[in-house]
PDB file of N, CA, C and O in Angstrom, chain B, residues numbered from 101:
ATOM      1  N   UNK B 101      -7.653   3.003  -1.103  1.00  0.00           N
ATOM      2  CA  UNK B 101      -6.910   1.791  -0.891  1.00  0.00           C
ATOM      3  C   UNK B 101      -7.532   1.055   0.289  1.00  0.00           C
ATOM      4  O   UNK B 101      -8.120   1.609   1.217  1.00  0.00           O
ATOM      5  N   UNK B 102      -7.333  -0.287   0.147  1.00  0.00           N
ATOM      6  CA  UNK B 102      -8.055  -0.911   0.911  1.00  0.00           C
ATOM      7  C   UNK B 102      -6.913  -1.648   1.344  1.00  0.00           C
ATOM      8  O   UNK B 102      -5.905  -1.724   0.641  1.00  0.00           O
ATOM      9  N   UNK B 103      -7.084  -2.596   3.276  1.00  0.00           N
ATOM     10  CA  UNK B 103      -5.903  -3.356   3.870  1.00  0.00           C
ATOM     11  C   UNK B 103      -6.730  -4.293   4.427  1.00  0.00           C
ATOM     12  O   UNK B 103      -7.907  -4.393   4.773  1.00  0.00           O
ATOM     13  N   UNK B 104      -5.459  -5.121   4.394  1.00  0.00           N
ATOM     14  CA  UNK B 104      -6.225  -6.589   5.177  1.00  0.00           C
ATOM     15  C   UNK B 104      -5.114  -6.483   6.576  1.00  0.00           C
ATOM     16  O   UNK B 104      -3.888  -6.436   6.673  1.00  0.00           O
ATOM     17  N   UNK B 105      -6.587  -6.474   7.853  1.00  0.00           N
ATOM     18  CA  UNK B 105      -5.233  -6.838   8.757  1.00  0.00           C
ATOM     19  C   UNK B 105      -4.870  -8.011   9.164  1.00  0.00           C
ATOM     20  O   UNK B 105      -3.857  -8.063   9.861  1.00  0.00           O
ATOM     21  N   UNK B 106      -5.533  -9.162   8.867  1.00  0.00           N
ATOM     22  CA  UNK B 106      -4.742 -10.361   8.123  1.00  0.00           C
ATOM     23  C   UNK B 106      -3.591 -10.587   7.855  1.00  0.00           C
ATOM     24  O   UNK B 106      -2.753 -11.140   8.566  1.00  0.00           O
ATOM     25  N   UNK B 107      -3.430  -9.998   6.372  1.00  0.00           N
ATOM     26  CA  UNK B 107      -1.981 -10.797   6.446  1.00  0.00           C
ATOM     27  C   UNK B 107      -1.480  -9.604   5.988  1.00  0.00           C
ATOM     28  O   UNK B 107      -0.404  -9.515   5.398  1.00  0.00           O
ATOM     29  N   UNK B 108      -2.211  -8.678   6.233  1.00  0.00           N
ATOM     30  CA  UNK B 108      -1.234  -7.390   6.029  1.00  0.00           C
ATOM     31  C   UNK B 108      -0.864  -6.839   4.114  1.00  0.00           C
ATOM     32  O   UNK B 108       0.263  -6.440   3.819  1.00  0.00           O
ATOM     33  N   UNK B 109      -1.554  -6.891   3.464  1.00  0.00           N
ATOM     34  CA  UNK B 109      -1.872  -6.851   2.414  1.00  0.00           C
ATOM     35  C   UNK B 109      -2.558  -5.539   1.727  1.00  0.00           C
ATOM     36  O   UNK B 109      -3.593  -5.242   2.323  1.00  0.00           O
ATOM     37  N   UNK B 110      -2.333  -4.892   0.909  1.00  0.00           N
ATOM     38  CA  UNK B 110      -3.317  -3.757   0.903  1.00  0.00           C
ATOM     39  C   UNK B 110      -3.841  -3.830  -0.786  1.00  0.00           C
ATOM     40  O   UNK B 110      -3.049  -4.467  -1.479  1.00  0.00           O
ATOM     41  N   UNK B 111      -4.866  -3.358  -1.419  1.00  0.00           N
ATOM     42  CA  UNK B 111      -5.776  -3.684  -2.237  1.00  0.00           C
ATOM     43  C   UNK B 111      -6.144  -2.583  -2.696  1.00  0.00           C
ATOM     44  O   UNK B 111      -6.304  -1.639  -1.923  1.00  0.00           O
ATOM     45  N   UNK B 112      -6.397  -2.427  -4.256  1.00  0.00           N
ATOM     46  CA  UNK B 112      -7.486  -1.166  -4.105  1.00  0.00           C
ATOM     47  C   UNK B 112      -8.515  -1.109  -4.038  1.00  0.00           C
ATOM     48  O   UNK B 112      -8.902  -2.155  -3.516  1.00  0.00           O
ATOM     49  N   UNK B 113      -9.830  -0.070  -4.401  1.00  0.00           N
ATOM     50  CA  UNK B 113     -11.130   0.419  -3.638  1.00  0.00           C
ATOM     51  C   UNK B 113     -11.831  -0.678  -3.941  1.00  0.00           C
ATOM     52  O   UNK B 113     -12.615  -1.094  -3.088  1.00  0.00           O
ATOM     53  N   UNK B 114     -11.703  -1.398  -5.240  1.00  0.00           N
ATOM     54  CA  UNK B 114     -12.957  -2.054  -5.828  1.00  0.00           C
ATOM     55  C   UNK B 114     -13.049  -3.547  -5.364  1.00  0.00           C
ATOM     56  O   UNK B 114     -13.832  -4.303  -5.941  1.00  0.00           O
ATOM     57  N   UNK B 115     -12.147  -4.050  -4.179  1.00  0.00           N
ATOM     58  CA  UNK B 115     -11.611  -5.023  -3.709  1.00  0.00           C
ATOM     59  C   UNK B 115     -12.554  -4.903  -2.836  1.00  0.00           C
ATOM     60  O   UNK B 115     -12.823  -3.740  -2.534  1.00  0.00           O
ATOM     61  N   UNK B 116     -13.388  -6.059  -2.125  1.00  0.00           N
ATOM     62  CA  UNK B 116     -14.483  -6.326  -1.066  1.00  0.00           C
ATOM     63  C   UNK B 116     -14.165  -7.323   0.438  1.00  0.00           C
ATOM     64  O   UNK B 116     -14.518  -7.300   1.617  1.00  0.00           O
ATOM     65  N   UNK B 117     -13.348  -8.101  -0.383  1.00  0.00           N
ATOM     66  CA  UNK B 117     -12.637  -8.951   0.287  1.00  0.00           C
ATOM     67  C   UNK B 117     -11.282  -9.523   0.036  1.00  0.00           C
ATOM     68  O   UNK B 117     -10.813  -9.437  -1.098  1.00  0.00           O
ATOM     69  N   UNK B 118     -10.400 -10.281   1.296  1.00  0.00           N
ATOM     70  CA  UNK B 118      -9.122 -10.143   1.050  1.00  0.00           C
ATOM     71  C   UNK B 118      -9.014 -11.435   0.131  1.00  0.00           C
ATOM     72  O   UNK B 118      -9.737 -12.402   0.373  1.00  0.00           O
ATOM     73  N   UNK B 119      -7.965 -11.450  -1.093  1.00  0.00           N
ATOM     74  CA  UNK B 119      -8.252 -12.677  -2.137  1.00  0.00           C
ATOM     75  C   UNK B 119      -7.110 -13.985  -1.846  1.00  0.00           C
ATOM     76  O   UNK B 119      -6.844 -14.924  -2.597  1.00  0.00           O
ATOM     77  N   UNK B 120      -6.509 -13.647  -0.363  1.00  0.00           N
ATOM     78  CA  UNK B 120      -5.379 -14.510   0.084  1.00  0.00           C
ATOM     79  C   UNK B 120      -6.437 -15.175   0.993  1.00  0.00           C
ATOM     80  O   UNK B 120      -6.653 -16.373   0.807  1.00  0.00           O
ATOM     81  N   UNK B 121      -7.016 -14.617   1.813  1.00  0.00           N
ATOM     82  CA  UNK B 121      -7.505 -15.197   3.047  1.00  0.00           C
ATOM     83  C   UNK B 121      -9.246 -14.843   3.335  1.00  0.00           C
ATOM     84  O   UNK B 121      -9.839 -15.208   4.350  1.00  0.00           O
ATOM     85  N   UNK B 122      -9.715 -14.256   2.484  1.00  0.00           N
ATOM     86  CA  UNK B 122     -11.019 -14.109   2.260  1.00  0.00           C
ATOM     87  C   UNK B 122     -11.635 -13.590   3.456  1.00  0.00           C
ATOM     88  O   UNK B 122     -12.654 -14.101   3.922  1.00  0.00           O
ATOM     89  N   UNK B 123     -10.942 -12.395   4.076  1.00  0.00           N
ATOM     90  CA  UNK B 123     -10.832 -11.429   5.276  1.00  0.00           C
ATOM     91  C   UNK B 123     -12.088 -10.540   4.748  1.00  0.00           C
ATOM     92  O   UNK B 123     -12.595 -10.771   3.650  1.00  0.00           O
ATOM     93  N   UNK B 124     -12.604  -9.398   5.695  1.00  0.00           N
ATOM     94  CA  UNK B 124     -13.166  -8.398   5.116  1.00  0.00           C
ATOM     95  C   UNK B 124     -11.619  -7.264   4.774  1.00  0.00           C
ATOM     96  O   UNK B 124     -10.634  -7.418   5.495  1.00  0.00           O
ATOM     97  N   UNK B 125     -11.606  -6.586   4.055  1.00  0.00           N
ATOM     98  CA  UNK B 125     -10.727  -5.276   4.006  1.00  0.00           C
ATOM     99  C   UNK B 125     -11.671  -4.006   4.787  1.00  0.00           C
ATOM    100  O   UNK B 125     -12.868  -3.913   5.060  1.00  0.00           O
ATOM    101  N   UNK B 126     -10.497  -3.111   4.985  1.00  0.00           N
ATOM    102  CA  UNK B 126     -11.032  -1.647   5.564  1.00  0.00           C
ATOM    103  C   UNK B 126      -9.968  -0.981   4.994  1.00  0.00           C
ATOM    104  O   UNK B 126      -9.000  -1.316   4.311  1.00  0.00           O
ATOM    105  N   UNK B 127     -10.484   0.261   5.547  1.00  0.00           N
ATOM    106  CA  UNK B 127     -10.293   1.504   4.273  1.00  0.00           C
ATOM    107  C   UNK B 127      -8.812   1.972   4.838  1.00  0.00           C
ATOM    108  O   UNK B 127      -8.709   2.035   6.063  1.00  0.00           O
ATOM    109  N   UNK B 128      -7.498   2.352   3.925  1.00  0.00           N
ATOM    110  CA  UNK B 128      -6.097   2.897   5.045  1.00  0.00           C
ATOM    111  C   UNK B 128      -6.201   4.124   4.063  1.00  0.00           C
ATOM    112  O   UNK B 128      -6.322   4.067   2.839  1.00  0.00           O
ATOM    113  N   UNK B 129      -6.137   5.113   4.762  1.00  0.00           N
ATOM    114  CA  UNK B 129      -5.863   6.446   4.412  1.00  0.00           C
ATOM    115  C   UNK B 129      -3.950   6.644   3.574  1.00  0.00           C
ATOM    116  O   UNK B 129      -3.728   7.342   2.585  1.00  0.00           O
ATOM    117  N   UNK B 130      -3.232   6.093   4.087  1.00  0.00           N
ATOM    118  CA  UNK B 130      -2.179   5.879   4.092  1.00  0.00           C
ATOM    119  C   UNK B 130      -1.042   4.578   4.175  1.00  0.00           C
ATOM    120  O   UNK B 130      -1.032   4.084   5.302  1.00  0.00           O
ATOM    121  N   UNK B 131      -0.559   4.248   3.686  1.00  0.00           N
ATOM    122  CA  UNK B 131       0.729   3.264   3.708  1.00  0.00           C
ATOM    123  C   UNK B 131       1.333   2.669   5.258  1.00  0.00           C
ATOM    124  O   UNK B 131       1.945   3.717   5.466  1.00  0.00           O
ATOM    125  N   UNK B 132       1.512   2.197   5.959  1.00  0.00           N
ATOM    126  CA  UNK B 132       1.744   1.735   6.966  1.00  0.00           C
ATOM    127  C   UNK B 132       3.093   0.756   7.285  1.00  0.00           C
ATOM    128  O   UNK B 132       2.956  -0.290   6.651  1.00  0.00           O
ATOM    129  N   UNK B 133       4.376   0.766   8.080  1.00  0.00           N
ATOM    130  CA  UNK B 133       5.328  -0.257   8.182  1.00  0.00           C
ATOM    131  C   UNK B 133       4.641  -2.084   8.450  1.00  0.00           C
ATOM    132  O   UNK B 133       3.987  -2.511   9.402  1.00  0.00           O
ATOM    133  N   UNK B 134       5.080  -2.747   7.310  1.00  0.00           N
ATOM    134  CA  UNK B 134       4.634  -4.203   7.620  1.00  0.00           C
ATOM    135  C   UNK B 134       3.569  -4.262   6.490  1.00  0.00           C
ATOM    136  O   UNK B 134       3.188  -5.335   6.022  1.00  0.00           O
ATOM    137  N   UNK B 135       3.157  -3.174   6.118  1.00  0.00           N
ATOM    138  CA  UNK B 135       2.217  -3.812   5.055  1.00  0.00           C
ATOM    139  C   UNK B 135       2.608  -4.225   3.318  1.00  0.00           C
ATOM    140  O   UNK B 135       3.302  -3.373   2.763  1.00  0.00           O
ATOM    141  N   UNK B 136       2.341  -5.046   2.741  1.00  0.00           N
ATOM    142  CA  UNK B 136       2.472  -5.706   1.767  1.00  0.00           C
ATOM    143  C   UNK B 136       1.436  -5.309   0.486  1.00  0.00           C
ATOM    144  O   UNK B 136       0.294  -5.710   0.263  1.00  0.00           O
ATOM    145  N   UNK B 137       2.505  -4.123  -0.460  1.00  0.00           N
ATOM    146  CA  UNK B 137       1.973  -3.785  -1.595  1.00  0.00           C
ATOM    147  C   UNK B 137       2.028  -4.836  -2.698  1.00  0.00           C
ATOM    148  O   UNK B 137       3.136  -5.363  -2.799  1.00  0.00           O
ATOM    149  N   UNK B 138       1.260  -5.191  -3.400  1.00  0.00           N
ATOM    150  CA  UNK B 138       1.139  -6.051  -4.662  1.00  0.00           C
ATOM    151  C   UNK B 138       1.915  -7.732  -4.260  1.00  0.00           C
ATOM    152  O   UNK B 138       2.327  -8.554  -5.079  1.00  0.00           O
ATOM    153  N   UNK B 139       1.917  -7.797  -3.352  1.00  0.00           N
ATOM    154  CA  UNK B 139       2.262  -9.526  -2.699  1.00  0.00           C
ATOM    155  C   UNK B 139       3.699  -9.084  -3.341  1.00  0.00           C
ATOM    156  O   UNK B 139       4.305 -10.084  -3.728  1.00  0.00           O
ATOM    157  N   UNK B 140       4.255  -8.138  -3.512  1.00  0.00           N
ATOM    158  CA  UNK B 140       5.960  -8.046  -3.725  1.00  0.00           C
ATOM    159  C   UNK B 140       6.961  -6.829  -2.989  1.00  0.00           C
ATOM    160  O   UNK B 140       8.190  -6.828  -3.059  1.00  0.00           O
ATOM    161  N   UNK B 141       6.364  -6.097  -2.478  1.00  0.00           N
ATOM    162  CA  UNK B 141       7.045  -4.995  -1.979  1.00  0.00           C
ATOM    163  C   UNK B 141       6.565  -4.616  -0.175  1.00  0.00           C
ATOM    164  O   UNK B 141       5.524  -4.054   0.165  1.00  0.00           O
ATOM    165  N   UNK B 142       7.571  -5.075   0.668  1.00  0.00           N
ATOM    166  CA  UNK B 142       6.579  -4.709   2.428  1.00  0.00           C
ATOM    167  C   UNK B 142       7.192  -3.095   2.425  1.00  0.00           C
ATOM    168  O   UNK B 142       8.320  -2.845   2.000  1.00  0.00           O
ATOM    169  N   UNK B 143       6.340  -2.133   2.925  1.00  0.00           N
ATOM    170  CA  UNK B 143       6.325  -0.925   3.039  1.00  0.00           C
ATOM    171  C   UNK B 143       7.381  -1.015   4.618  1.00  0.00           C
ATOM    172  O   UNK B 143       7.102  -1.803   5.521  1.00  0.00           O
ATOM    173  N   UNK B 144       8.646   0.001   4.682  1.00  0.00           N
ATOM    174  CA  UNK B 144       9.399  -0.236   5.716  1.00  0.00           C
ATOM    175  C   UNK B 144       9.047   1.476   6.426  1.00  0.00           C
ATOM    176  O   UNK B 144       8.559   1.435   7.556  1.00  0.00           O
ATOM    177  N   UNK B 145       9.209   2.516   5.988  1.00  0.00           N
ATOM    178  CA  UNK B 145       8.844   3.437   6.510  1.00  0.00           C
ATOM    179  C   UNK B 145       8.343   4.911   5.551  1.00  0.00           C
ATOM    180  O   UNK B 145       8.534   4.991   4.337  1.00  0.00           O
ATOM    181  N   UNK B 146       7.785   5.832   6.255  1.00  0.00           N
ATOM    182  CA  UNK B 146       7.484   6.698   5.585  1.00  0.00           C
ATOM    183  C   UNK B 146       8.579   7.573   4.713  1.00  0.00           C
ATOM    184  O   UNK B 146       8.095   6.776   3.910  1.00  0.00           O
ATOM    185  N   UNK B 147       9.321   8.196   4.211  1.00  0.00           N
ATOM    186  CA  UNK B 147       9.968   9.083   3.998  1.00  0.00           C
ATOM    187  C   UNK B 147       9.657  10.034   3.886  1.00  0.00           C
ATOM    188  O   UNK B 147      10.412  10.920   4.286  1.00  0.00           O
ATOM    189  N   UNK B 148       8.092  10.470   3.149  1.00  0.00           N
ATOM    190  CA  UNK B 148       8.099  11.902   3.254  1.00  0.00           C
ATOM    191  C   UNK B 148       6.801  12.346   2.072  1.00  0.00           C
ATOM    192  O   UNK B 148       6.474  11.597   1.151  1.00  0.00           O
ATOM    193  N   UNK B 149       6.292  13.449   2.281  1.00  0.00           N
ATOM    194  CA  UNK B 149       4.745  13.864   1.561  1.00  0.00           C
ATOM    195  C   UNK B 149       4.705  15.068   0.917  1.00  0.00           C
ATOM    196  O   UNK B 149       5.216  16.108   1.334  1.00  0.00           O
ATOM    197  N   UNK B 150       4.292  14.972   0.224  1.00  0.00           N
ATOM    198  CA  UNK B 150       3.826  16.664  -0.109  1.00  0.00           C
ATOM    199  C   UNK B 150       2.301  16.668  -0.540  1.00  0.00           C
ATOM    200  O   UNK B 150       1.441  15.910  -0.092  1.00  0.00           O
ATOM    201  N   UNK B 151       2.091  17.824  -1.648  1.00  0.00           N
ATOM    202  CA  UNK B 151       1.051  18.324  -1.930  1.00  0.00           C
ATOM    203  C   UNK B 151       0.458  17.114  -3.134  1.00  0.00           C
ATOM    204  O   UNK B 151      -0.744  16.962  -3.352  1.00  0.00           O
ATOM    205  N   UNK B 152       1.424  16.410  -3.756  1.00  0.00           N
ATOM    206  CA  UNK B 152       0.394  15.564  -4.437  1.00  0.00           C
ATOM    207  C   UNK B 152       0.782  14.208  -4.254  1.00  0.00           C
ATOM    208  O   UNK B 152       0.056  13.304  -4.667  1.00  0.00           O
ATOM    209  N   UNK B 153       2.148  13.918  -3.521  1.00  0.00           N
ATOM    210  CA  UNK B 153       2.235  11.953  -3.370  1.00  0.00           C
ATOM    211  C   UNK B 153       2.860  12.296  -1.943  1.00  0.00           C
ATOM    212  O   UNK B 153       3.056  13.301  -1.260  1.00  0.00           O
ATOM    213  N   UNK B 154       3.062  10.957  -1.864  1.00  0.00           N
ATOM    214  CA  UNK B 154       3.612  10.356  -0.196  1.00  0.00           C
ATOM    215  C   UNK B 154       4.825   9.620  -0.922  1.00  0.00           C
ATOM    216  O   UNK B 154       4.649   9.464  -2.131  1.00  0.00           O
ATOM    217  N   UNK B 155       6.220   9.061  -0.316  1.00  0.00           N
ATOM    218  CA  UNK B 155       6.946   8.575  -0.486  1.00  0.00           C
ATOM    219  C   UNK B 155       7.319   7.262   0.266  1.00  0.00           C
ATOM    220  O   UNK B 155       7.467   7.692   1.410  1.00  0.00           O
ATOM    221  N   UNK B 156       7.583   5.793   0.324  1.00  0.00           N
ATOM    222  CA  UNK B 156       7.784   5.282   1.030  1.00  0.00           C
ATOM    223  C   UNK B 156       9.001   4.561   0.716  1.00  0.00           C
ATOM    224  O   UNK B 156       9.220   4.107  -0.407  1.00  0.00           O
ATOM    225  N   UNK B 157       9.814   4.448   1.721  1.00  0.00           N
ATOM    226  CA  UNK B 157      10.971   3.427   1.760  1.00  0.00           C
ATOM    227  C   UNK B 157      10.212   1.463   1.451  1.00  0.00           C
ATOM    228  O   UNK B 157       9.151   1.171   2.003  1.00  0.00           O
ATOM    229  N   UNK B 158      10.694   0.774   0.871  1.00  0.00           N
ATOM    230  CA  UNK B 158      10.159  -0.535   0.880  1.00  0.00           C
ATOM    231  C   UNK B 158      10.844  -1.315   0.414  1.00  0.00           C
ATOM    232  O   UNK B 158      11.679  -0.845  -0.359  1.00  0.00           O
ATOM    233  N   UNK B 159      10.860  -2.526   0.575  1.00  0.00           N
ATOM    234  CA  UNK B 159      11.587  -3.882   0.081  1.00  0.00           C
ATOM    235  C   UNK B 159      11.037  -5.000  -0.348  1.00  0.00           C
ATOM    236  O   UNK B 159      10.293  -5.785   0.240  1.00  0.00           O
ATOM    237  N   UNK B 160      11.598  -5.017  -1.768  1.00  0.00           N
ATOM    238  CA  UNK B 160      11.029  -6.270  -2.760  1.00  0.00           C
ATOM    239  C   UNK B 160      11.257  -7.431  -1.902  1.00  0.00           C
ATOM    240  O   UNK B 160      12.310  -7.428  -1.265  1.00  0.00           O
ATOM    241  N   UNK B 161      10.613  -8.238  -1.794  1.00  0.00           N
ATOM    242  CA  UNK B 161      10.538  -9.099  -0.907  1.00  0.00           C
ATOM    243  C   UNK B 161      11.123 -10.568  -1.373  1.00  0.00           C
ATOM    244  O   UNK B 161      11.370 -11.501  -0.608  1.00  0.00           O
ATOM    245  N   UNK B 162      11.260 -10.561  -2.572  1.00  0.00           N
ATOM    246  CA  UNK B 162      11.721 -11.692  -3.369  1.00  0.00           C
ATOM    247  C   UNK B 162      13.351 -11.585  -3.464  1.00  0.00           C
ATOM    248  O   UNK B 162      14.053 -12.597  -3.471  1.00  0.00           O
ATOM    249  N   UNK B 163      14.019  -9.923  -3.555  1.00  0.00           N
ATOM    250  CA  UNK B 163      15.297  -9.907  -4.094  1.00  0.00           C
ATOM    251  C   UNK B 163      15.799  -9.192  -2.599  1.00  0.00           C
ATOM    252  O   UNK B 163      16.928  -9.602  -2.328  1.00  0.00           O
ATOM    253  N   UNK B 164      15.237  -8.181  -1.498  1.00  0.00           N
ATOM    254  CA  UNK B 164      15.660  -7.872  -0.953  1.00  0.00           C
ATOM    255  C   UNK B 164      16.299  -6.834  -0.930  1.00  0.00           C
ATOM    256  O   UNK B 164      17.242  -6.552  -0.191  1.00  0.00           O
ATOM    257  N   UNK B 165      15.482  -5.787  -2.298  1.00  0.00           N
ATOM    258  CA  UNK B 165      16.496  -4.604  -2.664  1.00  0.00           C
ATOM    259  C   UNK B 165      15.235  -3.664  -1.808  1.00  0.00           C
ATOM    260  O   UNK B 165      14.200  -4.035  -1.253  1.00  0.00           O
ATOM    261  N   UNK B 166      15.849  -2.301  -1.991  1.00  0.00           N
ATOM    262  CA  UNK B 166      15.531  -1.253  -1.171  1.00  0.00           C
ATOM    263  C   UNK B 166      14.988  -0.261  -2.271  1.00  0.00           C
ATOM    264  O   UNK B 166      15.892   0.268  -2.919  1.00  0.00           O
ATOM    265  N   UNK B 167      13.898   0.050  -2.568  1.00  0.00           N
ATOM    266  CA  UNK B 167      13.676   0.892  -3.562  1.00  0.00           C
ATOM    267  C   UNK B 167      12.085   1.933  -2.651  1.00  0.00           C
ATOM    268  O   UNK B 167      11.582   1.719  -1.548  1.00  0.00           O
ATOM    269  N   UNK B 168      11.729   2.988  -3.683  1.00  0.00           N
ATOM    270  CA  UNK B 168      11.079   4.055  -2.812  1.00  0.00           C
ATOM    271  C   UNK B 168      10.020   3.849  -4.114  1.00  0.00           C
ATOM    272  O   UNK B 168      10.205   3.793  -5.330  1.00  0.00           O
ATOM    273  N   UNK B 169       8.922   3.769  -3.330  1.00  0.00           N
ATOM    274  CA  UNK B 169       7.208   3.624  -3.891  1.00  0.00           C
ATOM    275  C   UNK B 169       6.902   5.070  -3.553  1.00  0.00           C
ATOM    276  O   UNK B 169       7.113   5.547  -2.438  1.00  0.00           O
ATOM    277  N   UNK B 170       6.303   5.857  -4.754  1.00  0.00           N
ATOM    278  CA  UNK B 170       5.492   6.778  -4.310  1.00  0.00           C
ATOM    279  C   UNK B 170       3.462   6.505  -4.841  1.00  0.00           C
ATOM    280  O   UNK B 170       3.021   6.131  -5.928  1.00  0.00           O
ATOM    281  N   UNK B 171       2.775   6.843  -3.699  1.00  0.00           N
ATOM    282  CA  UNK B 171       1.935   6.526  -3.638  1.00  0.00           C
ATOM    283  C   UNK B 171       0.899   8.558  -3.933  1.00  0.00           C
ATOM    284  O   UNK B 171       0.613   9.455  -3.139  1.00  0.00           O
ATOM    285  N   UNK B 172       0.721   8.407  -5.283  1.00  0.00           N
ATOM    286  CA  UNK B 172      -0.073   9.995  -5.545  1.00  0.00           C
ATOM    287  C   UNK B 172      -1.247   9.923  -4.751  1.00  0.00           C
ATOM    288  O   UNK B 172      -1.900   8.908  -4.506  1.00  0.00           O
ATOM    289  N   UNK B 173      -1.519  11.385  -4.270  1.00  0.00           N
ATOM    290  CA  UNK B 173      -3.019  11.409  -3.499  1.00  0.00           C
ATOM    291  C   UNK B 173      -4.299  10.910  -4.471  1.00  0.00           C
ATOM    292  O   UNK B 173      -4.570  10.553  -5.618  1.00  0.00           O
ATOM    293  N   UNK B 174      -4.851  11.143  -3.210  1.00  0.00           N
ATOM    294  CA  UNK B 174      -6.390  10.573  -3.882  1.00  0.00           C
ATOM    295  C   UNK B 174      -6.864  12.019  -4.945  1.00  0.00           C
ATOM    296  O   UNK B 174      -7.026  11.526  -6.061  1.00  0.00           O
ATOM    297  N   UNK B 175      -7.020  12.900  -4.992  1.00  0.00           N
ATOM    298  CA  UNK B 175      -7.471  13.964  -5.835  1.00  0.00           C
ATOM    299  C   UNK B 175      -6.933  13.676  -7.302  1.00  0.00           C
ATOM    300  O   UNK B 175      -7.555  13.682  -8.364  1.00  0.00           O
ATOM    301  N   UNK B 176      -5.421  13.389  -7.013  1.00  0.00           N
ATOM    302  CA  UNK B 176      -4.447  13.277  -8.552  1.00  0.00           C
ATOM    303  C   UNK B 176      -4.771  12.034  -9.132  1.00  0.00           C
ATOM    304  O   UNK B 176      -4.930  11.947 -10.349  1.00  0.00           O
ATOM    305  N   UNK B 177      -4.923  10.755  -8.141  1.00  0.00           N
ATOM    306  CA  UNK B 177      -5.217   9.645  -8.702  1.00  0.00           C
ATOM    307  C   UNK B 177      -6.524   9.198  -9.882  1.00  0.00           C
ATOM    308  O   UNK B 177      -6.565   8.391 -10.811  1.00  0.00           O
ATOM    309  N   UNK B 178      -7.347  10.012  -9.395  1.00  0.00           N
ATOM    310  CA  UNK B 178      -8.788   9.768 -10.466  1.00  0.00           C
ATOM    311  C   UNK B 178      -8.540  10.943 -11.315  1.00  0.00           C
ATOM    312  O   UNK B 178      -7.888  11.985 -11.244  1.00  0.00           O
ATOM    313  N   UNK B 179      -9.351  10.335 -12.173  1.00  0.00           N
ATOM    314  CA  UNK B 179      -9.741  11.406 -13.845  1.00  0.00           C
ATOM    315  C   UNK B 179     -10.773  11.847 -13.944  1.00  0.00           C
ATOM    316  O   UNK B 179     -11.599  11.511 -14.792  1.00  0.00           O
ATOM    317  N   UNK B 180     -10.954  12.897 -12.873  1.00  0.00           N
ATOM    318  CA  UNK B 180     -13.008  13.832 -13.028  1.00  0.00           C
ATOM    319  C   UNK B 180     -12.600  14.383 -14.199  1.00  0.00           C
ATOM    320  O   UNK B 180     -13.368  15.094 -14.847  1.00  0.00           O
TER     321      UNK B 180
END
């Protein structure tokens, strides 16, 4: 996953540059408070990890509801 610290935006790998503000991106290991998944959801805090996803608290930004993104690791995510 890739972030813009711009406007706070995050992207995935194949993304070079930011497509709001034409930023460079860098690489986030992880989800972060303030950042903005898919221009609809700001990540509010961690909740919690295990062995194959991360969990995050977040809010649709359009309706203002409270719903939980889980984000699977990098190993589970690709198809070797």
């Amino acid at each position: 996953m890739k972030y813009c610290d711009t406007c706070h935006s995050a992207y995935p790998d194949d993304f070079t540059i930011c497509p709001r503000d034409h930023g460079a991106l860098r690489y986030a290991s992880e989800l972060a408070p303030g950042m903005i998944i898919r221009g609809k959801y700001e990540i509010l805090e961690k909740i919690g990890a295990g062995g194959m996803a991360a969990v995050y608290r977040a809010r649709h930004l359009a309706f203002g509801e409270i719903c939980a993104i889980k984000l699977v690791g990098p190993k589970l995510a690709h198809d070797d």
